[in-house]
N, C-alpha and C positions, 0 to 999 in steps of 0.2 A: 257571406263567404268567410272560411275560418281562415287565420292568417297563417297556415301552410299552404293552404291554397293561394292565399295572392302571392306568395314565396314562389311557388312554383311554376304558376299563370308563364311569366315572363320566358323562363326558360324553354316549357313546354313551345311557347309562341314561335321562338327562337326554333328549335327542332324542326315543329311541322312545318315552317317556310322554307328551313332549308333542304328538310326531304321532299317537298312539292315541285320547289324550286328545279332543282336537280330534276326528277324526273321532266319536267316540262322542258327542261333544255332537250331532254331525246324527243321529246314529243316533235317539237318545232325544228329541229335539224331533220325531221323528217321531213315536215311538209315545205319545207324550205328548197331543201334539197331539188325538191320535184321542180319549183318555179324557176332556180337557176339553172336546171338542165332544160327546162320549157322553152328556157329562154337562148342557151347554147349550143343545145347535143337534140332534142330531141326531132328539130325539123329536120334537120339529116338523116335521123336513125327512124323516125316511124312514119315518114310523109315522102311521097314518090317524089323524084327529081324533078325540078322543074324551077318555075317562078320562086324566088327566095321569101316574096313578101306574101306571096302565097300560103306557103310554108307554115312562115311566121306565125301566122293568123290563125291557121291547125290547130298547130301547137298551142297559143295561147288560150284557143278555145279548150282542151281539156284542162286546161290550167285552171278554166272556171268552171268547169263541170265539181270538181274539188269543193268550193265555194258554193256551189249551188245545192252541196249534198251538206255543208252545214248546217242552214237552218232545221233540216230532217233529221240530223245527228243532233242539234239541240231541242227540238220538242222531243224527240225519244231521250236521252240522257238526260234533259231537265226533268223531266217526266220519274223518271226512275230515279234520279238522284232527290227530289222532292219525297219520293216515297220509303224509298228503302236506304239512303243515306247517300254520302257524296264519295266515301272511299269507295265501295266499290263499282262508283261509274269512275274512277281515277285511273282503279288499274283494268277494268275493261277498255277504255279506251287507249289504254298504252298499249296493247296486246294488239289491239282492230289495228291500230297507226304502225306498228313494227310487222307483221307479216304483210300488210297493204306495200309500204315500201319495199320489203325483199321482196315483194311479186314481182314487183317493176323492173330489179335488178337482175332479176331471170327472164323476162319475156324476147324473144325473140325481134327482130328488127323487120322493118317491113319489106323490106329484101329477099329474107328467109321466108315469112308467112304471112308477107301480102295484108288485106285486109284487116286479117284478124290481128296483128301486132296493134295496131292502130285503139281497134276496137277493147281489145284486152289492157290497154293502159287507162282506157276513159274509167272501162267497170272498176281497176283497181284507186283510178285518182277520185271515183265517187267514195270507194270504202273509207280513203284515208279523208275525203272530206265528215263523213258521218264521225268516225272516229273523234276527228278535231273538233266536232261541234260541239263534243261534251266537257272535253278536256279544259278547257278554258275556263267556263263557270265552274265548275268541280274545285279546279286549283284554287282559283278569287274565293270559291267559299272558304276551304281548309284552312286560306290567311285571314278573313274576314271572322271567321265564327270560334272564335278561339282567345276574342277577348285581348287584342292587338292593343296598347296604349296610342300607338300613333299606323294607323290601318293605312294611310298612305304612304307611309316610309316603307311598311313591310311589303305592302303591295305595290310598293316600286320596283324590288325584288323579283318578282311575278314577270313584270313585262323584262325587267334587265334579262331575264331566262330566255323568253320571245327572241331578243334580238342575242343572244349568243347560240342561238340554234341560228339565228341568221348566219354569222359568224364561222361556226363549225360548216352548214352547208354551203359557204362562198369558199372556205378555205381546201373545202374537200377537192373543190374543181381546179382551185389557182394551184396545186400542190399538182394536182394529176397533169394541168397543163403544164408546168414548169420541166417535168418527169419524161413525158410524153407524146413523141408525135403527134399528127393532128389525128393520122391514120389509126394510132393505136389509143388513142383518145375515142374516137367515136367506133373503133372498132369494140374493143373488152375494157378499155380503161373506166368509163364510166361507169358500169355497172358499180364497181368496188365500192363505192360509198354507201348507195344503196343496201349490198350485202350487210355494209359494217352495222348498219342500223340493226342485225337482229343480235349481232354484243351489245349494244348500246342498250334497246329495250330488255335485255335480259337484266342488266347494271339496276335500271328503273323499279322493274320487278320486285327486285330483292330491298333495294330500299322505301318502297311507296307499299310491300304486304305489314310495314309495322306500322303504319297509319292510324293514330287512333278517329273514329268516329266526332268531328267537332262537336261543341260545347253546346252550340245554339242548338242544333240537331238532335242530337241525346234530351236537351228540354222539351222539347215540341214532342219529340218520342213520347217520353217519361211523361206528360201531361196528357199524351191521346191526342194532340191537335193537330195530328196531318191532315194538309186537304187530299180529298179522293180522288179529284181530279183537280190537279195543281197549275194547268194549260189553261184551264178555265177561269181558276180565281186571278191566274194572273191577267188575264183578258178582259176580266171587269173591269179594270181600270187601267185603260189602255195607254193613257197619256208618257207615263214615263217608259215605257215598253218605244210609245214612235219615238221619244226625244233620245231613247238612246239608240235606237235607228237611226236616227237622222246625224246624229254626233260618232256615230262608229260611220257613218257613209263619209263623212267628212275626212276625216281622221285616214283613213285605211283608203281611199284615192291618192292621195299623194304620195301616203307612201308605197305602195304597191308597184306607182308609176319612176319613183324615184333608187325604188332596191330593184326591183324585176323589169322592169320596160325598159329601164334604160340602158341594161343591158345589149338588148338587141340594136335598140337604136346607134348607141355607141360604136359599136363594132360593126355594124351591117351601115349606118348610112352613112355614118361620120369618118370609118372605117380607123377607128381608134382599137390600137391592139386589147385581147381579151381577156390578157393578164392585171394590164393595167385598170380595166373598166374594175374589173373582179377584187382588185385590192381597194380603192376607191369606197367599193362598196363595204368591204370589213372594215377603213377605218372608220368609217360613218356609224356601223353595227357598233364597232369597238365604243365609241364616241358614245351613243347613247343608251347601251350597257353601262355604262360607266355613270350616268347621268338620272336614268331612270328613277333609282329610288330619293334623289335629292329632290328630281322632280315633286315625287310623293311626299317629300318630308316640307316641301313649299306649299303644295296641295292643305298639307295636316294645318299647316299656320295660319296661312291668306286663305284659301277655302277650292275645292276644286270646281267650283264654278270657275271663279276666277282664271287658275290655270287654262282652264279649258276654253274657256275665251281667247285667252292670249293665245294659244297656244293655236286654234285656226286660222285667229287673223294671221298670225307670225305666215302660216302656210298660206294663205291669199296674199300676202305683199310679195312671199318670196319665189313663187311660181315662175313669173318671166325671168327674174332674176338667175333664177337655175336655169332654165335654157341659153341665157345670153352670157353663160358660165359656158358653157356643156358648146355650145356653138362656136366657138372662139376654139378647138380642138388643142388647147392648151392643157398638156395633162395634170397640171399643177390645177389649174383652176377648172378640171373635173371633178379632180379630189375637192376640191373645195366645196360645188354646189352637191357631190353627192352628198360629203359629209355631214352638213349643212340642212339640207333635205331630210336624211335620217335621222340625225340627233338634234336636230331644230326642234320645232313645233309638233311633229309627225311623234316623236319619243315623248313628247311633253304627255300630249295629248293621252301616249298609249298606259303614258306611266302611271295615272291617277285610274286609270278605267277599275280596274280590282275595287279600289274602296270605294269611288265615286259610285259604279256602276250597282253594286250589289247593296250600297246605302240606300236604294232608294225605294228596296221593295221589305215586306216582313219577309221573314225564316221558312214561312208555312209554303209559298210561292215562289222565291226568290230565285232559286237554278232555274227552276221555266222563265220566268219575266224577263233574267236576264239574258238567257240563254236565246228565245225570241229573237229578243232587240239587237243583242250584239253582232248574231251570227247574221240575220236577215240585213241587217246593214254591211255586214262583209261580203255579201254575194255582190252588193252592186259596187261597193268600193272597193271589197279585194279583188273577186276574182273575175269582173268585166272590166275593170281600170286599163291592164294590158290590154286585152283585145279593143277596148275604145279607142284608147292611144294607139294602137297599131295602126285602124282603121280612117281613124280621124289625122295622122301623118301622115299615109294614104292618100285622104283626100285631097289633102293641103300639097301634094308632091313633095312628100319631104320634109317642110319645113314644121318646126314644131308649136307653133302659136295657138292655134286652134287646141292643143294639148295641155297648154298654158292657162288657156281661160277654162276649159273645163276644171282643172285643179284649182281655181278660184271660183267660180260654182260651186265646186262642191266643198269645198271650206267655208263658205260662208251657209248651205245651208247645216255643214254643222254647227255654225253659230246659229241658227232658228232652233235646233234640237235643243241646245244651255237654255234658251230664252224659253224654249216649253216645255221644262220641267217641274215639277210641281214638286213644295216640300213634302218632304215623308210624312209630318207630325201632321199635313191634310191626306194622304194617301193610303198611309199603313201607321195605325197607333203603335203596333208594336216594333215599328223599326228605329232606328238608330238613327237622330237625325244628322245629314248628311251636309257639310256646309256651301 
């Protein structure tokens, strides 16, 4: 490499994380959006009157319908992003996530159209799940293949965008509840977010069409070495595909249950007001925005095994802890277990996944492998987490232990995914070994 080129490596690096960056923030204030009204507005507005925990339970089922059209959104997107490049699965999937969301923010209430309101939010929260499933790997490459000095720091960046789409979509509700009746809240006030989403993906648009083609990818072009079928070579060696299943199922339980369940929990059994649950939840978002990329720059030092170790157990010690926070209906020490919750272990964890995640496969496979593992582990940690916890409070009458232990299950078997990961320099010659 001539030495204009390494002159310029750094600033280029600079650039495309922060145009990725940026766009990924509208990505995730989209789908975020959807789980905090899933979790608010939406058993009132698209489920018949009746039973509240009933309700609940509706709603948080299309919540995962979202989640379960991931993995389909990542074999299609990896698929195509292994083949034809990663920018333009970036800004296809920005476009699928921003009309999916204004669907939402148009569709009728189940009051007005019965059945089909109901039905018409599952088909659009499937779109915005396919959408998400590609978004993710897409972005981790653009920071990953571009020749980053420290791919954890940049790709701490990455997840800090995750959690300020958290951020934007809690503040859109605590803004509208502060503003707004309850009546003109679940009447037209909700919608508005929703809408805003199609300035936002237009903002995205204009800055993710100047994308160049990463570094890694124009080589493998330039030398001929795409695979044909890139589902398939990722599959051959399936091992680091389940351990980042099993380490994305860890990871995305807790938090899921700690930003979005606790919501309802909070304000429906604790009957704690919905402003305050709602702030709680930004400073925690705030908190581990803020945190993220130092995460990855720990990640870059000690090595993101490591991290990722600490970073489940931390969420298996703190599980009952946050409930016997969150129980005591002291709103001071809600904020604490949420924030705590969020920006603990749950941001550690999400903040190394970019470099950790995408270190582990070559260039030729890498959008599918990871794309697989991440997303297939977010179906059961993101989007059945609420409905478990609903169900399993449920059982329990209320109380949330049972809720408790499952988030310590499932953190610990994120620790079995760290423990069965294999290094790269035995899995793929040509990737970057990953510490």
């Amino acid at each position: 490499m001539s030495d204009v080129e390494q002159a310029e490596r750094p600033a280029s690096t600079r650039r495309i994380a922060t145009a990725v960056t940026i766009g990924t923030v509208v990505e995730w204030y989209d789908f975020f959006l959807y789980g905090t009204a899933a979790a608010l507005i939406f058993p009132k507005v698209f489920f018949p009157a009746g039973d509240p925990t009933t309700a609940s339970l509706l709603s948080f089922a299309t919540f995962a319908t979202g989640f379960a059209a991931r993995p389909v959104g990542g074999l299609l997107f990896g698929h195509l992003g292994d083949r034809i490049g990663r920018k333009a699965v970036l800004v296809a999937t920005l476009v699928i996530m921003g009309a999916a969301t204004a669907g939402v923010g148009l569709l009728p209430s189940y009051a007005a159209a019965g059945i089909v309101a109901p039905v018409a939010l599952v088909v659009l929260r499937i779109v915005q799940g396919l959408g998400t499933g590609g978004e993710w790997g897409g972005a981790a490459l653009m920071t990953k293949e571009n020749g980053a000095r420290r791919p954890g720091f940049v790709g701490g960046f990455l997840s800090s965008a995750v959690f300020a789409g958290l951020i934007l979509g809690s503040l859109a509700f605590t803004g509208l509840s502060a503003l707004l009746t309850d009546e003109q809240l679940l009447g037209w006030g909700w919608r508005i977010p929703f809408l805003v989403s199609l300035a936002l993906v237009g903002i995205g648009l204009w800055i993710r069409r100047s994308l160049p083609e990463t570094a890694e990818f124009r080589e493998v072009t330039e030398r001929g070495d795409r695979e044909q079928a890139p589902i398939i070579a990722a599959l051959r060696r399936p091992r680091n595909v389940i351990a980042i299943f099993l380490m994305r199922l860890g990871q995305n339980t807790t938090f899921n249950i700690v930003s979005v369940f606790v919501l309802t929990y909070a304000t429906t059994t604790l009957d704690l007001p919905r402003a305050s649950v709602l702030t709680a939840t930004v400073i925690g978002a705030v908190l581990a925005c803020v945190l993220c990329p130092f995460y990855g720059l720990l990640g870059d030092r000690i090595g993101f095994r490591t991290v990722m170790l600490a970073a489940l157990t931390f969420q298996a010690l703190f599980a009952f802890p946050f409930f016997w926070l969150t129980e005591s209906r002291d709103l001071a020490l809600v904020v604490v277990a949420v924030t705590i919750g969020i920006g603990g272990g749950a941001a550690a964890a999400d903040a190394i996944q970019p470099a950790y995640f995408t270190g582990l496969f070559g260039p030729q496979s890498r959008f599918s492998a990871v794309s697989i593992g991440r997303e297939g582990g977010t179906v059961v940690g993101g989007g059945l987490a609420p409905l478990i916890a609903a169900a399993l409070l449920a059982w329990q009458d209320g109380t949330p232990w049972a809720i408790a232990g499952w988030m310590v299950l499932t953190s610990l078997v994120g620790v079995a995914g760290v423990l069965l990961v294999r290094p790269v320099r035995d899995a793929e010659p040509s990737a970057v070994v990953a510490r």
